[in-house]
Structure formats: structure tokens, C-alpha cells
N, C-alpha and C positions, 0 to 999 in steps of 0.2 A: 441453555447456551448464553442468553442473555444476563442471567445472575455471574456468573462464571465470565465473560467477559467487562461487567462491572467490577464485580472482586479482585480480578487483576490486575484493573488500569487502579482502584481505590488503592492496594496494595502496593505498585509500582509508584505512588504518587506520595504514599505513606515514606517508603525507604529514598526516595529522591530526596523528600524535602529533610531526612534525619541525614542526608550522606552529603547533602552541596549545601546544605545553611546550617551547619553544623555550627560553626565559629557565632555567625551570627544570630541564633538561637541563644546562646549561652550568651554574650554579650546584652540582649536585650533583657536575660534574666539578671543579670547584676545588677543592670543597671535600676531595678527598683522601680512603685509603681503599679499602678493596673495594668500596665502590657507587659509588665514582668512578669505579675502574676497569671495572664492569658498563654503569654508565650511557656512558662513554665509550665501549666498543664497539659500543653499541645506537647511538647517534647519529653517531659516522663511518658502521654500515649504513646508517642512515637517510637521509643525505645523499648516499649512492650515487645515490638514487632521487629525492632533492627536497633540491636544495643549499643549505638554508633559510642554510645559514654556509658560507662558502670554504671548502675542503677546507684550504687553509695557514694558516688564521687558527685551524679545527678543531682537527688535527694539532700544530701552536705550541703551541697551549696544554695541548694532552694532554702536550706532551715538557714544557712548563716546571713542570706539577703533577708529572708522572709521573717527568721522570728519562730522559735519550735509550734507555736501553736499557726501559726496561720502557714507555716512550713509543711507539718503534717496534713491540715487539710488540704494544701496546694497539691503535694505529692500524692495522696491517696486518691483524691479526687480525678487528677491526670492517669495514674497508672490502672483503676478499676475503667475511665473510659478505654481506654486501651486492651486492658484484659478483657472487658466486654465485646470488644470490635473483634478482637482474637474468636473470641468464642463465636460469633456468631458469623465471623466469616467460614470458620470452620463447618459450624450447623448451615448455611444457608449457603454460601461460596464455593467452598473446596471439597463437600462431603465425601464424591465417589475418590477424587483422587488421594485424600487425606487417608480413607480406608483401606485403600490399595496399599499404602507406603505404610502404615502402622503394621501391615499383615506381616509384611517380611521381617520385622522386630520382637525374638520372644520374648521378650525380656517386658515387649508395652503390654504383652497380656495379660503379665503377673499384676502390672498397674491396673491395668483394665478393671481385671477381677476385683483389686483391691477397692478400686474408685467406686463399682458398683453397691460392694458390700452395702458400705451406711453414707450413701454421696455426701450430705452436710458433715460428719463427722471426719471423711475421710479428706474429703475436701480443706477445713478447717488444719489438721494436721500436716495435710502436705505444705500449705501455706505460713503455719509455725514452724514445721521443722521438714527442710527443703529435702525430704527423703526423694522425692520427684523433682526432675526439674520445672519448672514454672509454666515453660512452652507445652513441656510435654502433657502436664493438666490440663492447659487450656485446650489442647486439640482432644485428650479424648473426650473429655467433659462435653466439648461441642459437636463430638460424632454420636454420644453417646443422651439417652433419654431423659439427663438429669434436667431436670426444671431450669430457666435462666437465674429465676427469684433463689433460688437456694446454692445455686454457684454462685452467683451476685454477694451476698448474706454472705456466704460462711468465707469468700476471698475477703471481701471486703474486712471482715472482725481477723480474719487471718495476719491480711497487713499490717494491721494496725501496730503490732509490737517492732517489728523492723523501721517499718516509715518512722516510730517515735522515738526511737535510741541513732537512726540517720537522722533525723534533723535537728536532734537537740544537739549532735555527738558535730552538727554545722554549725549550729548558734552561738555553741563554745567555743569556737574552733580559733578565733581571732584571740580570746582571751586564756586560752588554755589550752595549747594544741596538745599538749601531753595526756591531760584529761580528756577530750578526743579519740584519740588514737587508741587510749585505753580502754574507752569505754565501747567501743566496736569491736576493739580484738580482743572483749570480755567474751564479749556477747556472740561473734564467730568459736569463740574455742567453744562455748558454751553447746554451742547449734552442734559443733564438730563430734563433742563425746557423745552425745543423744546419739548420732549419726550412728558411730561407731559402734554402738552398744545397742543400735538396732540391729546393725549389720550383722557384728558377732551373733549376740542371740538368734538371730535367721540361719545361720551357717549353723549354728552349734545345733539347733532342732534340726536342720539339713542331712548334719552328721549323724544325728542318733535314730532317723529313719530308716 
């Protein structure tokens, strides 16, 4: 009882401070700086949990103050604290209620089953190529037996490719918005056929069972 009413007042205090200093979060990230870069990790975590601003509009703008290298480790660094807080509110905070609410979705058991297969491998892929939503890993992942070190690992090398084509696609963005723009809605169509061509091929073995 007493984990469970920590995890809701952490939670509730989490979505407060992304939903009423919204303006003022982002204002102290531009403006550059050690508390830009403080402030900036605190709110990529915070949009793990409550995506009050896109993760690419987020991340953009950290690379375009910060600089693609110290951008990506600003951003990776804030979004795995956040992923982990996910994870582990789930494992430790929400377990029974989280389990109840996945039951009545069949569609999370196909995940389920998938995540368990090979966790690092499965893990790894869902985070290159967003067949899973992001929320929906971190909760089964955190109901489920996978190690934290090996979700940690394989999120972490996961992000890596997104967080680095958002903040280079910031860095550029003053000098080159068109190269920008490009270079993300490269890299989205990119993500999109994979998708596609998972999907099909799932439906087409579907069909011939």
C-alpha cells in the first residue's frame, strides 16, 4: 500500500510539473548553460511519462541549443532516466493494477509473447523500429522477468539512432531548415516501409495459415 501510494503522488508530481511549467521548462532550455542542460534532462524524463511536447520537436531543440554531440547525450541521458522510472514504477508501483489492464488487450499478448522470446533482441528492435509503442514496452517489460541491466542495454543502444539524426536534424536547423526536415522525414518514411513490410508479411503468413 505504501509503495502504491508513493508511486502515485511520484507520478502525479511527474505530470504536474510537464503540464503547469511547460513554457517555463523549455524557456530555461534555450536559454543555454548548465541549468539548460539540467532542465533539459528533467523534461525529456518527463515526457516519457506525459508527452506534454513531441519527443522530436523536444530532442530538436536540445540538439539546436546544445550542439549534436552533447544534444544526444543530453537527450538519451534524460529519456533512459525516464524509461527506467517507467520501468520500474511499473515493476515495483503499479504491478497488480498494470496486469489487470494489459489482460483485457489481446493484442499486448502477441507483444508479450514476442518481448519474451529473446528480451535483448526483442527489446533492441522494438526501440529501432517502433513496431511497439514505447509506453507499451516499458510496462510489459516492467511486469515482466526481464532483467533491468538488459532492458537498460538494449533501450539505451536502441535510442541511440533516433536521438542522433533529432539532434543533429536541431543543430542544423537554423542553418539549413530544409536539410532538417529532410533528414527526419528520411528517416520517418524509412521507419514507415520496415513497418509496413512487417505488417504485410504478418498478415500474408496470417493468410496462408
Amino acid at each position: 500500500m505504501v509503495k502504491r501510494i508513493l508511486s502515485i503522488s511520484l507520478l502525479i508530481t511527474i505530470i504536474g510539473i510537464g503540464f503547469f511549467q511547460k513554457d517555463e521548462l523549455l524557456s530555461l532550455i534555450k536559454a543555454g548553460g548548465i541549468l539548460s542542460i539540467c532542465m533539459s534532462m528533467l523534461f525529456v524524463a518527463i515526457c516519457v511519462f506525459f508527452p506534454v511536447i513531441p519527443f522530436p520537436v523536444l530532442a530538436g531543440v536540445i540538439g539546436g541549443v546544445s550542439g549534436t554531440t552533447q544534444g544526444v547525450i543530453v537527450s538519451l541521458t534524460g529519456a533512459m532516466a525516464g524509461t527506467m522510472g517507467f520501468f520500474f514504477l511499473c515493476r515495483y508501483g503499479f504491478r497488480d493494477y498494470a496486469q489487470s489492464k494489459l489482460m483485457n488487450y489481446s493484442k499486448v499478448q502477441e507483444y508479450e509473447e514476442f518481448l519474451y522470446r529473446n528480451s535483448f533482441m526483442a527489446i533492441l528492435t522494438c526501440r529501432l523500429i517502433p513496431i511497439i509503442p514505447a509506453p507499451v514496452v516499458n510496462i510489459i517489460c516492467g511486469l515482466s522477468k526481464v532483467k533491468w541491466f538488459t532492458f537498460f542495454t538494449a533501450s539505451t543502444i536502441g535510442k541511440i539512432p533516433n536521438i542522433l539524426i533529432l539532434s543533429y536534424a536541431g543543430a542544423s536547423f537554423s542553418s539549413n531548415k530544409l536539410f532538417s526536415f529532410g533528414l527526419y522525414g528520411g528517416y520517418i518514411l524509412i521507419i514507415f516501409i520496415i513497418n509496413f513490410v512487417i505488417m504485410y508479411r504478418k498478415m500474408a503468413k496470417e493468410s496462408a495459415d
